[in-house]
N, C-alpha and C positions, 0 to 999 in steps of 0.2 A: 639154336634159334638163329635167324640170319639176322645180321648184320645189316639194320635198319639204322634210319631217323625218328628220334620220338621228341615229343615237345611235351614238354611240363610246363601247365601254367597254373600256378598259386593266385586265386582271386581271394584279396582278403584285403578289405580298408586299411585295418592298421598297419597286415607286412606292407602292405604300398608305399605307406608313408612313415615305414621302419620303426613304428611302434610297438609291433613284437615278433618277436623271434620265428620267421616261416620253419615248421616241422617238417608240417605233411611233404611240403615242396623236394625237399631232399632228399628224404626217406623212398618218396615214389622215384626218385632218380637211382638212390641206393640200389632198391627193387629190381628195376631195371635192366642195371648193370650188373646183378646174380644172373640174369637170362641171355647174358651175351648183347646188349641193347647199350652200349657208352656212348652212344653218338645221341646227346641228350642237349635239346634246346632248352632252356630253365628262362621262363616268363613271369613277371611279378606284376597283377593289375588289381586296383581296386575295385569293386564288387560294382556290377551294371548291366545291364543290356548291351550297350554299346562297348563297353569297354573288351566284353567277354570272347563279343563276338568279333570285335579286329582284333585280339590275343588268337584265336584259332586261325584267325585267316592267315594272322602271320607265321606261325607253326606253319601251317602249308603251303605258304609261299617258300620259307623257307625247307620246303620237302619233305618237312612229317610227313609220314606214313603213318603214326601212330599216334594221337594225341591226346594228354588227358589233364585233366584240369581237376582242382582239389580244391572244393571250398565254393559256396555260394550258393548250397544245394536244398538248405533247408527252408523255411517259412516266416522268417524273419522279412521285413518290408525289403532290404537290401539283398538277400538272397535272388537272385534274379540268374545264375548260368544255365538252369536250361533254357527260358525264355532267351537269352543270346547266343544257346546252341541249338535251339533247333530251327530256328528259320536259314541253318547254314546243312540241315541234317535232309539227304534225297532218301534217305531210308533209315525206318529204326529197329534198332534191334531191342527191344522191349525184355525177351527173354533173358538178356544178360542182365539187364540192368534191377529187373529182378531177381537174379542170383545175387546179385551183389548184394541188395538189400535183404535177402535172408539167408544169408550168410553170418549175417551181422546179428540178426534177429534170433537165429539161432546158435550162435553162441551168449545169447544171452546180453545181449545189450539192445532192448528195446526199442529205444530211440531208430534204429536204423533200418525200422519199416516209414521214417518220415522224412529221408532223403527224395528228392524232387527229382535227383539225376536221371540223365539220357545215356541212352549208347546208340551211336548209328555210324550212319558211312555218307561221307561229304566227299565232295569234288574237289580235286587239288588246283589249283590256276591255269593247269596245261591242260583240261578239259579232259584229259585222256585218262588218267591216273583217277584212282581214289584214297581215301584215308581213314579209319578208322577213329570217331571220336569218342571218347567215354567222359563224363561227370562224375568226380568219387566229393562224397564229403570234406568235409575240410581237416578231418580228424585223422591221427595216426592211426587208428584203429582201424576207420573207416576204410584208408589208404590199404592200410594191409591185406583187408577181404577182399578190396575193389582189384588189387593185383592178383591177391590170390584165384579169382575168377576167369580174369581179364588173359593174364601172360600166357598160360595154358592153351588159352585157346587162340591166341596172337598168331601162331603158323599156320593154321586152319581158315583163321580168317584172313590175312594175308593171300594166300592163294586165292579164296576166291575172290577177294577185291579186284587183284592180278588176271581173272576170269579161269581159273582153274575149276575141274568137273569135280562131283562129289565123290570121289575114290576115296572109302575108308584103307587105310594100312592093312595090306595082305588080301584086298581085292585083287 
C-alpha cells in the first residue's frame, strides 16, 4: 500500500474528557500500520455535529487522504457523526458502508445492521485533491470489520480519488 496520511478520530464524551480508556482509536491506528499506513493523525472529540465535523476538516487540512472516525454511529441522542459527516461528504459511497454493516451482521453480531455510518469522498482544502471518509462504530469489533472492508479496497479507491481509469489488474 502507499504511503499515505490517515487521520483517526475517536468521537466519544467520556475518552474527551478521559473518562475511559479510547480502544477502538488505537486499535484502527494498529490496523493501519499492518497495511503500511504509519503516518497516522490520532484525534480525540467529544460526540456532536459540530465537533465531528471540524475533527475531519482538521484530518484534511492536515492532508489526510484517508479518514475515519470511530464511534458516534449509533441511535443514541449523542450519536450524531454522520449528521457532522455528511454535509462535508460531495459523494457517498453507500456500498461500502453497507459492507461494513454486514460484515458485522454476518458474523453474527446483530447490533451492527444499526450503525448510522457513512463512507464518501470530501474535498481537501487545496480544492484539488480529494479524501476518503468512513464512519466505523465505536466498537473494537466494529473497528475490525470496518478495516477489514475499508484497507483492501484503500489503493482502488485512492487511484480513482487521484482520477485514475477503471483498469482492473491484467487488463
Amino acid at each position: 500500500m502507499q504511503a499515505d496520511r490517515a487521520a483517526v478520530i475517536t468521537v466519544s464524551d467520556r475518552c474527551a474528557r478521559g473518562d475511559a480508556e479510547d480502544r477502538s482509536g488505537p486499535l484502527l491506528t494498529e490496523l493501519l500500520a499492518e497495511e503500511g499506513i504509519d503516518d497516522v493523525v490520532a484525534l480525540t472529540v467529544p460526540d456532536g455535529v459540530e465537533s465531528v465535523r471540524d475533527a475531519i476538516r482538521r484530518g484534511l487540512a492536515l492532508d489526510a487522504r484517508l479518514v475515519l472516525t470511530t464511534g458516534g454511529t449509533g441511535v443514541t441522542p449523542r450519536d450524531l457523526t454522520p449528521e457532522g459527516t455528511r454535509e462535508l461528504l460531495e459523494a457517498e459511497l453507500p456500498g461500502v458502508a453497507e459492507a461494513i454493516r454486514a460484515r458485522g451482521a454476518s458474523a453474527g453480531i446483530a447490533t451492527a445492521v444499526i450503525s448510522r455510518g457513512l463512507v464518501g469522498v470530501a474535498r481537501m482544502p487545496d480544492g484539488a485533491r480529494r479524501a476518503l471518509v468512513v464512519n466505523l462504530p465505536g466498537s473494537t469489533g466494529g473497528v475490525r470489520d470496518g478495516a477489514a472492508v475499508v484497507l483492501p479496497l484503500w489503493p482502488h479507491i485512492r487511484d480513482q480519488l487521484d482520477g485514475g481509469d477503471h483498469v482492473r489488474p491484467g487488463q
